[in-house]
Every structure is written in structure tokens, then in C-alpha cells.
C-alpha positions as CSV (number, residue, x, y, z in Angstrom):
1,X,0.0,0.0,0.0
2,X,1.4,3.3,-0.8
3,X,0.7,6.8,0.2
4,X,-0.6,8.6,3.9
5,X,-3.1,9.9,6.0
6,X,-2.1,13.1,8.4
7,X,-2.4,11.6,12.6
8,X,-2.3,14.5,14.7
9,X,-0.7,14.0,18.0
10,X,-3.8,14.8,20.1
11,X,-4.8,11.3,19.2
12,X,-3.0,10.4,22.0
13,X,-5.0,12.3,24.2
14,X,-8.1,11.7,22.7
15,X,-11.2,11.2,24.6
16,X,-12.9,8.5,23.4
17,X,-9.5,6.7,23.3
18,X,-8.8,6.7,26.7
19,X,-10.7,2.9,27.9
20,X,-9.1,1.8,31.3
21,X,-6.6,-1.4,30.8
22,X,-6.2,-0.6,26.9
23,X,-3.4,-3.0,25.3
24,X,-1.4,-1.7,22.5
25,X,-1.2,-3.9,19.0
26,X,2.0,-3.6,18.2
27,X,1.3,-1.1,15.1
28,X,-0.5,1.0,17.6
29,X,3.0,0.9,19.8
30,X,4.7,2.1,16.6
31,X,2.4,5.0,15.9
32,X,2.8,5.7,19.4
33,X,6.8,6.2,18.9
34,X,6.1,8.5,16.2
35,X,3.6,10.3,17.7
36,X,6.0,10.7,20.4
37,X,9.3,11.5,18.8
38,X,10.6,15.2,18.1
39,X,9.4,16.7,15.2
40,X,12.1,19.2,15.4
41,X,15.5,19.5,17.5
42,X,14.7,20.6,21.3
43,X,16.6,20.5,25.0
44,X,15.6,18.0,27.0
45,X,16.2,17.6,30.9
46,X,17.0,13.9,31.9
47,X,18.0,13.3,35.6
48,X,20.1,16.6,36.0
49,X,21.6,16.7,32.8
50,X,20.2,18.3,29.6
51,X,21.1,16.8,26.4
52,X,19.7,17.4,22.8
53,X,16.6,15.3,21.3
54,X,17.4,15.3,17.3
55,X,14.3,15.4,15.2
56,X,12.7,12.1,15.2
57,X,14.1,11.0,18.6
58,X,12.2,10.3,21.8
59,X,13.8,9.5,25.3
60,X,11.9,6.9,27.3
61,X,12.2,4.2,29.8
62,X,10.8,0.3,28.5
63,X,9.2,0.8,32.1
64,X,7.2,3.9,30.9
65,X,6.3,2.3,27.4
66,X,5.1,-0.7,29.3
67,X,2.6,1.3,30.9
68,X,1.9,3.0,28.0
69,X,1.3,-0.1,25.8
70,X,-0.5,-1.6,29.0
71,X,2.3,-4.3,28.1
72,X,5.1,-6.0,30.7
73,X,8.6,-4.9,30.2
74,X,10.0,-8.1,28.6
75,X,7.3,-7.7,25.7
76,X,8.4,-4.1,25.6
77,X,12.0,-5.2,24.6
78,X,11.4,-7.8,22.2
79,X,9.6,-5.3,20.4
80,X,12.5,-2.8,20.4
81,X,14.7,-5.5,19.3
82,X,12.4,-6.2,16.8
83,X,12.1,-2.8,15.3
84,X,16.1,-2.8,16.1
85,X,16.9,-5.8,13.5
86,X,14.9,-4.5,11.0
87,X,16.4,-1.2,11.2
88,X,13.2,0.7,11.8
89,X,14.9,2.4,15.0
90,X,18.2,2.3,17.2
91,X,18.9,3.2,20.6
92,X,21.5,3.9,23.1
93,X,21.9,5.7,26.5
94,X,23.2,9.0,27.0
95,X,27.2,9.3,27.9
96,X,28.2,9.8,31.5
97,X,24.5,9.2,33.1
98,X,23.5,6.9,35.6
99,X,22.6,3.0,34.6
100,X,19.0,3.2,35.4
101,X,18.9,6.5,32.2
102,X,16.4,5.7,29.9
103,X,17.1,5.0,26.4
104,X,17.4,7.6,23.6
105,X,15.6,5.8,20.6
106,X,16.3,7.3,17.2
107,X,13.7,6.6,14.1
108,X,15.2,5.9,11.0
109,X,14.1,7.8,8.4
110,X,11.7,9.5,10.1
111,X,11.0,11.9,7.4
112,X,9.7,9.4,5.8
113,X,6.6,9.2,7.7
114,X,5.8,12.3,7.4
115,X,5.8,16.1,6.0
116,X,9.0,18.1,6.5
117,X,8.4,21.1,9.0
118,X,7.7,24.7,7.0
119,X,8.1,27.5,9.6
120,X,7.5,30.4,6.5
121,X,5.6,33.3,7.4
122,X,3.0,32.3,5.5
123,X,2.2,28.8,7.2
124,X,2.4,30.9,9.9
125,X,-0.1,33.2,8.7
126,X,-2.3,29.7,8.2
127,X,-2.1,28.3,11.4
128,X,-3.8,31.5,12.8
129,X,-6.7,31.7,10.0
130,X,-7.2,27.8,10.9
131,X,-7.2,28.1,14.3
132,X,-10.5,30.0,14.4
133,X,-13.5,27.8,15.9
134,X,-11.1,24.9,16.9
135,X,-10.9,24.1,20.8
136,X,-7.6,23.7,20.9
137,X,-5.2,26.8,19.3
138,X,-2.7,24.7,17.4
139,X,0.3,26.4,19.6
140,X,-1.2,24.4,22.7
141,X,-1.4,21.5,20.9
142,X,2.0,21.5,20.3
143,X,2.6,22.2,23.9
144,X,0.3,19.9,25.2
145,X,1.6,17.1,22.6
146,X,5.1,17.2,24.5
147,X,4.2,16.8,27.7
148,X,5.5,13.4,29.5
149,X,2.1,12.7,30.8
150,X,-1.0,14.0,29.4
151,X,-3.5,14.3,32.5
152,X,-5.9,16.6,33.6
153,X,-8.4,18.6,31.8
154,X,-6.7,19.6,28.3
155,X,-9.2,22.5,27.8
156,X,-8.8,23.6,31.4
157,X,-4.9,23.7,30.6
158,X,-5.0,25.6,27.9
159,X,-7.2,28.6,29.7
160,X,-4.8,28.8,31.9
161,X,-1.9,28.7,29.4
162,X,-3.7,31.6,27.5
163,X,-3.4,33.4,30.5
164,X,0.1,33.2,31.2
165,X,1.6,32.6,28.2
166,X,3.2,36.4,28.0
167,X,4.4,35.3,31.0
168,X,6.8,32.4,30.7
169,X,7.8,30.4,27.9
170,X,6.5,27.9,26.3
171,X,9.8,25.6,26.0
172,X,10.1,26.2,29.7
173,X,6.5,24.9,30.8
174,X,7.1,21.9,28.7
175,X,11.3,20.9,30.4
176,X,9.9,21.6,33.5
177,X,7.0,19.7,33.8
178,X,8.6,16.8,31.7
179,X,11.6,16.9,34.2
180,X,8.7,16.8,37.1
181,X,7.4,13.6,35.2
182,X,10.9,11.9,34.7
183,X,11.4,12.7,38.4
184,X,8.3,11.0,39.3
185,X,8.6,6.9,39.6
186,X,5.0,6.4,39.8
187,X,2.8,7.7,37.3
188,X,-0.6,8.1,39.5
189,X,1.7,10.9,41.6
190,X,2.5,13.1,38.7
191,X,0.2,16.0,39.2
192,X,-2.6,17.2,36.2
193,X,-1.3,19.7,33.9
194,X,-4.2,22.2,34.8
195,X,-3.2,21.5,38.8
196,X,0.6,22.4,38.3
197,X,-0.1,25.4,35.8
198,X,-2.4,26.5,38.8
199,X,0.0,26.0,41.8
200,X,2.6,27.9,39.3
201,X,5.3,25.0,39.6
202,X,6.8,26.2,37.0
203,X,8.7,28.9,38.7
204,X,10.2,26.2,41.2
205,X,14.1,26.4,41.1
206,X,15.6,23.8,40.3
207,X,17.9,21.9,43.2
208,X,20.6,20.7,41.2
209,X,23.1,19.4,43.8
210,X,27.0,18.2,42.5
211,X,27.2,15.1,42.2
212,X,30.3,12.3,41.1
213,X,30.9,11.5,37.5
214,X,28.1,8.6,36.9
215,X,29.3,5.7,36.2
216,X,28.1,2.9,33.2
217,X,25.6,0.8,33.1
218,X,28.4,-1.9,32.7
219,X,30.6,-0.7,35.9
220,X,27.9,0.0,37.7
221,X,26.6,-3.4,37.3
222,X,29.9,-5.2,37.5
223,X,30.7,-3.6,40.8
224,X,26.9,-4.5,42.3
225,X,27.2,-7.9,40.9
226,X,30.0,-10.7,40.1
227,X,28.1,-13.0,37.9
228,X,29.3,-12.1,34.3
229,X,30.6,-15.1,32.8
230,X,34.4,-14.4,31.4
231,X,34.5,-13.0,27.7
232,X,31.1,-11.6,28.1
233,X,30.6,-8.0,27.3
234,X,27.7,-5.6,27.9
235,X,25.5,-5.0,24.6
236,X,22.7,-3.5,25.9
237,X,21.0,-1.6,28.8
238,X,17.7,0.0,29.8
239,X,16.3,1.8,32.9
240,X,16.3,-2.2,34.7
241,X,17.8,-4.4,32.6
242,X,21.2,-4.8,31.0
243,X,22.6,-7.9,28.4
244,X,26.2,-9.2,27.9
245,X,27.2,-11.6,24.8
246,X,30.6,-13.0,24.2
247,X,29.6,-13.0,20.1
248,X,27.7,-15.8,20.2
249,X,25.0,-16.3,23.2
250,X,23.6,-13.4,25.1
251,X,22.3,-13.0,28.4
252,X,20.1,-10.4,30.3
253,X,20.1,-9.3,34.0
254,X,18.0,-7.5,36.1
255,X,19.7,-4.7,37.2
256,X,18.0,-4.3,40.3
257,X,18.9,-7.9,42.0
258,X,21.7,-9.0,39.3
259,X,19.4,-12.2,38.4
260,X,18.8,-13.7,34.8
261,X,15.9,-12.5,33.2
């Protein structure tokens, strides 16, 4: 089959689309990613340390996805790997972070799904003619559409953007409520949108204290743990797992109690 249709990302948010216990199919977990991923270069705050998402790259944990998907973790990483052999993504963990960083995943050819961006002045002109009668003003949308977690009354939000958005900036609202998220373990404790707007959390400083170099995911496993079989080294690591091959056979260990998975 050949050509496309245009998803917007508010799908994800989407009311009627939001069933209690839902499980990803596996091509929803794909438009997911892509719904997901940067559609143009941004900073992003991960545990203290702000590094670069390229265009078409998302950072997050295979615990987060397997809430997402409504999957369990292991199903989560045979699907990465899947996507990883047939060169649909790749992924790797950002230098000098600890071993529990999630992963940075990278879609190949992401322009290939779909249009480039077009910031002329007279797309920009468009957007404003075409935001007239819609609910949601396409600059919230994009707001709201890179947020970590998408809870709360979206409509609610954006009255309260509308009033604050000469204010504070945009880019800022969404780093620091996406470094709230990343921060929080437990999804059902990060706050709604609308509720943090509100309690103007966004002009929190931010206690960042010094801290040692991190080590890898591979020393700090190997220091933890002594049971890496000789000639084994480490592959692969996400948020709680990490793998070790010696070229031939691979193995994969919880990082949290050093046990084969």
C-alpha cells in the first residue's frame, strides 16, 4: 500500500480513546513512537543533565512504554529488538548518566513518515486563519503534545496557558513539567497539567546538587554484581535491565537484584 493519511498527536490524548486497561497492537505501539518522537530538535532535561533530542528521537524508559502499551517490560524489549533488526529504530543511553537512564531511541528515516516542517511566514499566517473555531489553538497542541504525561483537563490547561503565556515560555513549561514527570517513579503521583499550571510550579528552582561522575551501566553493574561469565561484554542496557554476549549467546540481567531475566 502506498501513500498517507495526516495523525495529529492529540490522538493520544483523545477522549474517546482513553478505555481503562487498553493494550497496544504492536502497530499501535509504533504510531505511538512516532507520535512521540521530536518533530524538530529541542533540549531535554534527563536526571540533572540536559542533552539534545534530534528530530525524530524520543527519550523513554521500556518501564514507561510498558505502561503506556499496557504491556510488561519483557514484551516491551522484544519489540524494540524487533524494530532494532529490521532497522526501523536504534537506541542507546546517553554518555556519562547513571545505569537506570532511559534510552534515547532514534527513528530511522523518520521523514519518511511524514511532512517536512515549513516554519514560512506564511504557514504561519495559516495556522492562525485555521485556528479559528477549533478548541484547541494549534500552539497548545503542540505544547500539550510534548508533555511526558497528558493528564488533567486539556481544555482547562489551555485557559490557563492563555493566560500566562506572555508570562513564561512555552519551551520552559514543557522541560519543567517533563523533568517533574521523569522525576516522578509512579505515574498516579504526577500531578494534572491544569493542577501544576495553577499551583505555578513552574517557577520552582531547580535543586541541582554536585554530584560524582556517573558511572556505566556496565561498571555499575559489575561492581553490584559478580556473575558475568568471562568474555562476556555488555550489549545492551535500559532503565532495569542490561545484556552481555561473548559473540555468540547473550544473556540479560535485572539490574536491580543481578538475576537472569
Amino acid at each position: 500500500m502506498r501513500g498517507y493519511i495526516k495523525i495529529g498527536r492529540g490522538l493520544l490524548s483523545h477522549p474517546a480513546l482513553q478505555k481503562k486497561d487498553r493494550s497496544f497492537c504492536e502497530i499501535g505501539a509504533f504510531v505511538w513512537i512516532l507520535l512521540e518522537a521530536s518533530f524538530a530538535d529541542r533540549k531535554y532535561r534527563i536526571q540533572n543533565q540536559e542533552i539534545v533530542l534530534k528530530r525524530g528521537q524520543l527519550c523513554c524508559s521500556i518501564g514507561y512504554m510498558a505502561k503506556a502499551f499496557n504491556w510488561n517490560r519483557s514484551k516491551v524489549q522484544r519489540f524494540l529488538d524487533r524494530l532494532k533488526e529490521n532497522h526501523t529504530i536504534t537506541t542507546n543511553t546517553p554518555s556519562n548518566t547513571p545505569a537506570d537512564t532511559p534510552n534515547i531511541i532514534t527513528i530511522t528515516h523518520y521523514d519518511d513518515y511524514q511532512d517536512m516542517p515549513n516554519d514560512t511566514s506564511s504557514d504561519m499566517k495559516h495556522n492562525k486563519l485555521t485556528n479559528k473555531g477549533k478548541e484547541y489553538i494549534d500552539e497548545f497542541n503542540d505544547l500539550w503534545n510534548q508533555l511526558r504525561a497528558k493528564k488533567g483537563s486539556k481544555k482547562k490547561a489551555q485557559d490557563k496557558y492563555l493566560k500566562i503565556r506572555n508570562k513564561v515560555k512555552r519551551s520552559d513549561l514543557i522541560e519543567k513539567y517533563n523533568e517533574l514527570c521523569d522525576k516522578t517513579k509512579d505515574f498516579t503521583y504526577i500531578p494534572h497539567f491544569i493542577t501544576w499550571l495553577n499551583g505555578e510550579r513552574y517557577l520552582d528552582k531547580d535543586e541541582i546538587k554536585s554530584k560524582p561522575i556517573p558511572k556505566t551501566p556496565d561498571q555499575y553493574f559489575r561492581e553490584r554484581f559478580n556473575n558475568i561469565p568471562k568474555g562476556y561484554v555488555m550489549v545492551g542496557s535500559s532503565w532495569n535491565e542490561i545484556e552481555y554476549s561473548n559473540g555468540k549467546d547473550k544473556i540479560t540481567f535485572s539490574i536491580k537484584d543481578g538475576e537472569k531475566i
